[in-house]
C-alpha positions as CSV (number, residue, x, y, z in Angstrom):
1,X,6.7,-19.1,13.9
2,X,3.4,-20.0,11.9
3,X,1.3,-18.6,14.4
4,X,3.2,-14.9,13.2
5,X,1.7,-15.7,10.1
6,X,-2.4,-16.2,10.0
7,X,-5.8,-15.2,8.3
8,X,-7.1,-11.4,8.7
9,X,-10.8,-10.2,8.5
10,X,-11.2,-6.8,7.5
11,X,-15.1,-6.7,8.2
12,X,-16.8,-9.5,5.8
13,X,-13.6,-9.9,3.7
14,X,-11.4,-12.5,4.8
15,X,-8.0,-12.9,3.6
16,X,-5.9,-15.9,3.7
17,X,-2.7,-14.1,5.3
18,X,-1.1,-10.8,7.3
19,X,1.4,-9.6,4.7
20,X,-0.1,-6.3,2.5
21,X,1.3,-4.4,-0.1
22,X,1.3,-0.7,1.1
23,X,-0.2,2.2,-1.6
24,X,2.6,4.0,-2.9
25,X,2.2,6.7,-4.5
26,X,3.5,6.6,-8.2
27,X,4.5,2.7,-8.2
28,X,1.1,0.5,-6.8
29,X,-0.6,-0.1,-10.3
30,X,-2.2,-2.9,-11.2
31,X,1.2,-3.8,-13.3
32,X,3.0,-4.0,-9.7
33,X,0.6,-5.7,-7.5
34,X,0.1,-8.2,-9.7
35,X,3.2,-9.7,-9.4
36,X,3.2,-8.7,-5.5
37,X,0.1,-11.3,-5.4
38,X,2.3,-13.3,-7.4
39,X,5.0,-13.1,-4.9
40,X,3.3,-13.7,-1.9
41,X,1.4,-10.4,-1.1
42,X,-2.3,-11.3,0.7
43,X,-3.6,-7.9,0.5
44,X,-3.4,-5.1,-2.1
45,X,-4.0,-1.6,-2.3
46,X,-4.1,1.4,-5.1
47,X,-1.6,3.9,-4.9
48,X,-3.9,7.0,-3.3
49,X,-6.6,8.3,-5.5
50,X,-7.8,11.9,-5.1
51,X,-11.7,12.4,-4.5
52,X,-11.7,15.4,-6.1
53,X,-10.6,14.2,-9.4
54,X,-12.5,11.0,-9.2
55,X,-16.2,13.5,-9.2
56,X,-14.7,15.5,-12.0
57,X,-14.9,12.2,-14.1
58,X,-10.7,12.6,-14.7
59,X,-9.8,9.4,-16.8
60,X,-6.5,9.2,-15.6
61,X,-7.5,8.8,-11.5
62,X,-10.2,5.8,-12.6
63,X,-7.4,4.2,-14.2
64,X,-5.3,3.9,-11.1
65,X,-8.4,2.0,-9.4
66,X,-8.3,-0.7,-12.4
67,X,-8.3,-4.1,-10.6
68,X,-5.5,-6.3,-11.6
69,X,-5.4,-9.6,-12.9
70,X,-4.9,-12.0,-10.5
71,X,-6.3,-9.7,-7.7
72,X,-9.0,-11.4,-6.0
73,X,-9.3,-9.2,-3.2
74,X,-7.8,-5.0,-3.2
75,X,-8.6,-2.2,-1.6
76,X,-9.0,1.4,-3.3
77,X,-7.2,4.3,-1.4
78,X,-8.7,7.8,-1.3
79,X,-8.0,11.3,-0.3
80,X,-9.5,14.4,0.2
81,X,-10.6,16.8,3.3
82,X,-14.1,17.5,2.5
83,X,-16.7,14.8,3.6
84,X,-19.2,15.3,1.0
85,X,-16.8,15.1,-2.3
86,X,-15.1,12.0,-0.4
87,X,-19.0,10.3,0.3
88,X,-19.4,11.3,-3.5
89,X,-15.8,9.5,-4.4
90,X,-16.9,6.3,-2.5
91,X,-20.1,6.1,-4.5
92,X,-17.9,6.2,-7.8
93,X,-15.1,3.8,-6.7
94,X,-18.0,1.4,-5.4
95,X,-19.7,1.9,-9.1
96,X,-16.4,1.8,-10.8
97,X,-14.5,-0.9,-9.6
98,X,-16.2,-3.2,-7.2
99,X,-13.1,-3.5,-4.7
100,X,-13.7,-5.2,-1.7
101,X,-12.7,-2.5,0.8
102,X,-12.1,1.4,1.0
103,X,-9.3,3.0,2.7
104,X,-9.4,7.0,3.6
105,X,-5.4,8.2,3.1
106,X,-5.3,10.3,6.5
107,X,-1.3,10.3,6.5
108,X,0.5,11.6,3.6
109,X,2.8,14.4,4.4
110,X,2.9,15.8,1.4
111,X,2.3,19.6,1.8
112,X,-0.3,19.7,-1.7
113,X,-2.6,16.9,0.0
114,X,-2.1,18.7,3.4
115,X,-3.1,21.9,1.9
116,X,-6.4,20.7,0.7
117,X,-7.0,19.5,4.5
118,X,-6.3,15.8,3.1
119,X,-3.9,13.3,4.3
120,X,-1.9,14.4,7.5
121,X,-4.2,17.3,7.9
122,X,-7.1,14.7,9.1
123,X,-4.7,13.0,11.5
124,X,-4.2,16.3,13.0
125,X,-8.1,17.2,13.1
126,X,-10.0,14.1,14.4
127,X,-13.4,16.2,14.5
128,X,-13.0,16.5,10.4
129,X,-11.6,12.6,10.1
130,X,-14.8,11.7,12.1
131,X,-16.8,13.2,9.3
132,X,-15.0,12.3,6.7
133,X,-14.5,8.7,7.7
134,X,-18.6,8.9,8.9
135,X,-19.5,9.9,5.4
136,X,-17.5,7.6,3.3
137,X,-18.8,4.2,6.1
138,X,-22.4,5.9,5.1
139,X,-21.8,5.5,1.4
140,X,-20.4,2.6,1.4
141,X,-23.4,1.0,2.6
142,X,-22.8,1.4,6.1
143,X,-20.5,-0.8,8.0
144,X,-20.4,-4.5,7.6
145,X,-22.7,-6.0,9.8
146,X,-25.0,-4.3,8.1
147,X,-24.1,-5.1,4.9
148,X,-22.0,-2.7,3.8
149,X,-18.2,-2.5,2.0
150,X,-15.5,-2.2,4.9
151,X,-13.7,1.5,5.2
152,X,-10.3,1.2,6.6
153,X,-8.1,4.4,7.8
154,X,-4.6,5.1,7.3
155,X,-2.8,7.3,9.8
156,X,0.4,8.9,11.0
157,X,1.1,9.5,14.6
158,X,1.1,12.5,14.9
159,X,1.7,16.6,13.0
160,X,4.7,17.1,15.1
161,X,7.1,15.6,18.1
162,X,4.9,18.1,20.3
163,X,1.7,17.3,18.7
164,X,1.1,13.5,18.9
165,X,-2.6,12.7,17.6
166,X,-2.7,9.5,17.0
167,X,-5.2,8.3,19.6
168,X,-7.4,10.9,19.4
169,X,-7.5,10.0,15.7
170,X,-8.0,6.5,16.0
171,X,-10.6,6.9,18.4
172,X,-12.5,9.2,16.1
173,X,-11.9,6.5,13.2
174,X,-13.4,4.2,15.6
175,X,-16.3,5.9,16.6
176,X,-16.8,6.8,12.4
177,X,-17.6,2.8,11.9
178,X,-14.1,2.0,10.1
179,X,-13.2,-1.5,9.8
180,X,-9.4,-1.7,10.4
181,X,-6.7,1.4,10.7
182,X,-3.4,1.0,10.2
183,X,-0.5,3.2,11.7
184,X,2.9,4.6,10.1
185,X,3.9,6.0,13.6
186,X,6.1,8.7,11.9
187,X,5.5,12.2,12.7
188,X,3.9,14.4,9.3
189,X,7.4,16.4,10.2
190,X,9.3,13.7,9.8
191,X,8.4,12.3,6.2
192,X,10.2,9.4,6.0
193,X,13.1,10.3,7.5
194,X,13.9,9.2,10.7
195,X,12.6,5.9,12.9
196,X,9.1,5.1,12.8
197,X,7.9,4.4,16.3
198,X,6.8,1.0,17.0
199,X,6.2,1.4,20.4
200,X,3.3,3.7,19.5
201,X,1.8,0.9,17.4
202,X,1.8,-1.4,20.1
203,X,-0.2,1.0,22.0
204,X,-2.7,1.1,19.0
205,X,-3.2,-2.4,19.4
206,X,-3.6,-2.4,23.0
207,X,-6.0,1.0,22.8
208,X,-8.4,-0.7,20.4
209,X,-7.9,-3.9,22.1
210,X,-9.8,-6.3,19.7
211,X,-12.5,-4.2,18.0
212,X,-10.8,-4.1,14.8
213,X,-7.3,-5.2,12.8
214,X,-4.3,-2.7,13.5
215,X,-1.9,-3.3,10.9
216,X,1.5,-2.0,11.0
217,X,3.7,0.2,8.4
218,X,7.1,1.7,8.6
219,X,10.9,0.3,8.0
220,X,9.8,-3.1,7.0
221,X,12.5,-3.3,4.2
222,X,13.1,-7.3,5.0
223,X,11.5,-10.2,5.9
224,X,13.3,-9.9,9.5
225,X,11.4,-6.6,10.3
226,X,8.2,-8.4,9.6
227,X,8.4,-10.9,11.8
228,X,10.0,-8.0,14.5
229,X,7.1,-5.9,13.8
230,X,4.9,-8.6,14.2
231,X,6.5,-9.5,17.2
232,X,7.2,-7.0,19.3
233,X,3.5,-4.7,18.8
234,X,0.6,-7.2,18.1
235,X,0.0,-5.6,15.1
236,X,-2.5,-8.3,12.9
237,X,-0.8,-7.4,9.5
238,X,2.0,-5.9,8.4
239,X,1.8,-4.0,5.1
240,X,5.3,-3.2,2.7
241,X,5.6,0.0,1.1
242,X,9.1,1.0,0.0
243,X,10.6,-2.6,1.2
244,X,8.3,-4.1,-1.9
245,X,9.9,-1.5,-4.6
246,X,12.0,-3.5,-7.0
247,X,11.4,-6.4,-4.5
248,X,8.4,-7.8,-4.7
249,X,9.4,-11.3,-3.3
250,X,9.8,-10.1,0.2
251,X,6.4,-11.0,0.4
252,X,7.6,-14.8,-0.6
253,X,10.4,-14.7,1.5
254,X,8.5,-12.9,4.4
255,X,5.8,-15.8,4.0
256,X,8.6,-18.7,4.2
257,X,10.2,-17.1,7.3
258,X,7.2,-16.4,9.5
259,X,6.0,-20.2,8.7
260,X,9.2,-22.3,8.4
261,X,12.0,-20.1,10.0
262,X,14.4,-19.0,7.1
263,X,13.9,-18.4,3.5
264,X,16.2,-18.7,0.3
265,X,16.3,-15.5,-1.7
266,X,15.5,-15.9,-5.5
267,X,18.0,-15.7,-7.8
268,X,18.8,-12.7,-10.2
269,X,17.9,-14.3,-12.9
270,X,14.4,-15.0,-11.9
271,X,14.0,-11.2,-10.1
272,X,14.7,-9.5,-13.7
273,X,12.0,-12.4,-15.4
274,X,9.7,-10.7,-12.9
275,X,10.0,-6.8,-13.8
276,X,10.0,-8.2,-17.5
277,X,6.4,-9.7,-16.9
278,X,5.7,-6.2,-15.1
279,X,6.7,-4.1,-18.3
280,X,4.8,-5.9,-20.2
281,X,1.6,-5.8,-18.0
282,X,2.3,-1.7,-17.9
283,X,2.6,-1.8,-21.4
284,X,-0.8,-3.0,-22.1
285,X,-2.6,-1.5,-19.2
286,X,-1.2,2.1,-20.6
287,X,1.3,2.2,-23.8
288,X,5.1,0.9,-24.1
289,X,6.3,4.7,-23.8
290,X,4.8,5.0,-20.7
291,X,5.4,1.6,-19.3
292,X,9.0,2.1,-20.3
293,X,10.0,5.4,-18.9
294,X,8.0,4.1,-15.8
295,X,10.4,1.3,-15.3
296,X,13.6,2.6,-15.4
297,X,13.4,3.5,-11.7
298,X,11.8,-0.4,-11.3
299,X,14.5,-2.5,-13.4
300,X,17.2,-0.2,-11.2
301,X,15.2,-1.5,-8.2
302,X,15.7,-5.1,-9.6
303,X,19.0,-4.8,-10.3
304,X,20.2,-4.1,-7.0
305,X,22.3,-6.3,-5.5
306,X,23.4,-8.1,-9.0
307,X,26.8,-8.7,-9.9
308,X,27.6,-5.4,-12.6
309,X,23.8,-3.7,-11.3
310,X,25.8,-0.6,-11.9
311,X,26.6,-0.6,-15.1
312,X,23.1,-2.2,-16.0
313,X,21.6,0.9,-14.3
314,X,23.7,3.6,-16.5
315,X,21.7,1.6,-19.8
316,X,18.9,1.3,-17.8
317,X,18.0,5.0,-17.4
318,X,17.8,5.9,-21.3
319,X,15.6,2.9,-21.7
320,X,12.7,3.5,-24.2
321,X,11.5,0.7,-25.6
322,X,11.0,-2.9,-24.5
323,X,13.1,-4.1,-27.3
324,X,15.9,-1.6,-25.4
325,X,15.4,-3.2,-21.9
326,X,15.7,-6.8,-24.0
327,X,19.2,-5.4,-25.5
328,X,20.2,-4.1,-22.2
329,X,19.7,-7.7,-20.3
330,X,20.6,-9.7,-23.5
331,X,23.8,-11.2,-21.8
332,X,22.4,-11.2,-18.4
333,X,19.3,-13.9,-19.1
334,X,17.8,-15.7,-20.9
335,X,14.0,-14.2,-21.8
336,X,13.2,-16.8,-24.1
């Protein structure tokens, strides 16, 4: 079991386990990753940040970068299509935030990013993710060895059933200097619908045989698919995207299985504690209206599975205040 469950190097950062938090778009702020890290999580990264935004100075994308609390180690994620405004982006995220790694978002199927030649548009080109991966490795510092910050790669496996790119992408990543890439071997076409294809992972691992971490993404929604994941392709991390929403102990309980072979869920009174100390990090990272109207779709996340989640769920959604959330779990827990 323990051996499932071991130290990572992503070129000169070293972290002290293989179980990441995923950036979600729209939910991985510095609120939620803290109490991922809390939870468990050994790696962290920023929901996506667009490079465009980041060089016209937009407040809003440098706040998404903000480092949390208790994050020791994190990793910024960027998009964009154009290898000059991304090499420009790096230089301000470096500048800005002093994260330990950089990861290039070449898998997001949504068609506004694709548009823009971003996201699943670069797992479809390798020749652009070359340069575009090349560019942000050269402002970075160049790659570790040399004393630069570590670029990582996210990719997809493919534009279509008929169009599978996902080795000619990783072997332009590769070529580019990237330090690690990880896989969600979904189609663009497919969104996330469907199975992702861990056999296609598995060959990622064997294709770059060594040179860098592949780590793994795609229906890990319990601990159990961790350890399968982890299992059955080789993969040297796994990372949690919607698995962690609402539930950021699946890194805790992930962590107990792969190293003692079963794990003891929390109970619900200590899963709502949790999104309370989340609200009130989101409310003083950005301001309670926001915070609260943010987590509504959160405390439904944490309520699932409780005995009378529904009905908390129907109060839940016209939540605006903190002093409303209190009201609404007054007879569930004690917050005191």
């Amino acid at each position: 079991m323990s051996e499932l469950y071991h130290p990572v190097k992503i070129g000169n950062v070293e972290l002290k386990g293989n179980l990441f938090l995923a950036p979600v778009a729209g939910y991985s702020d510095a609120a939620f990753r803290s109490v991922c890290i809390e939870n468990g999580a050994c790696f962290t990264y920023t929901e996506m940040v667009s490079a465009e935004a980041l060089v016209r100075k937009n407040l809003k994308t440098e706040i998404l970068m903000r480092r949390a609390c208790n994050e020791k180690a994190y990793s910024v994620q960027i998009f964009g299509g154009d290898s000059e405004i991304m090499a420009e982006s790096a230089h301000i995220v470096l500048e800005k935030t002093h994260c330990e790694v950089i990861d290039i978002n070449c898998g997001c199927p949504v068609p506004k990013i694709i548009k823009t030649g971003a996201g699943s548009a670069l797992t479809r080109d390798p020749d652009r993710l070359f340069k575009v991966a090349e560019a942000v490795v050269k402002a970075a510092g160049g790659r570790p060895e040399a004393g630069g910050v570590p670029v990582t790669v996210k990719i997809r496996s493919g534009w279509e059933s008929k169009q599978m790119t996902w080795r000619a992408a990783a072997e332009a990543a590769l070529d580019a200097g990237v330090s690690a890439i990880t896989i969600h071997p979904r189609t663009r076409a497919q969104g996330y619908e469907g199975h992702s294809d861990w056999g296609i992972m598995k060959e990622l691992v064997e294709l770059v045989n060594g040179r860098i971490p592949v780590f793994g993404s795609g229906d890990l929604f319990k601990p159990e698919d961790a350890r399968a994941m982890l299992e059955q392709t080789g993969a040297d991390a796994v990372m949690f995207a919607r698995g962690a929403m609402g539930n950021p102990f699946i890194f805790r309980d992930a962590t107990d299985l792969l190293t003692k072979g079963s794990y003891e869920p929390l109970p619900p009174e200590e899963r709502v504690k949790t999104g309370f100390a989340e609200l009130e990090r989101l409310v003083a990272e950005t301001s309670e209206q926001h915070a609260c109207l943010e987590m509504r779709k959160r405390f439904a996340a944490y309520s699932k599975g409780i005995s009378g989640g529904a009905a908390l769920r129907a109060r839940i959604v016209h939540a605006a205040s903190v002093e409303d959330y209190k009201d609404i779990f007054a007879n569930f827990i004690n917050l005191c």
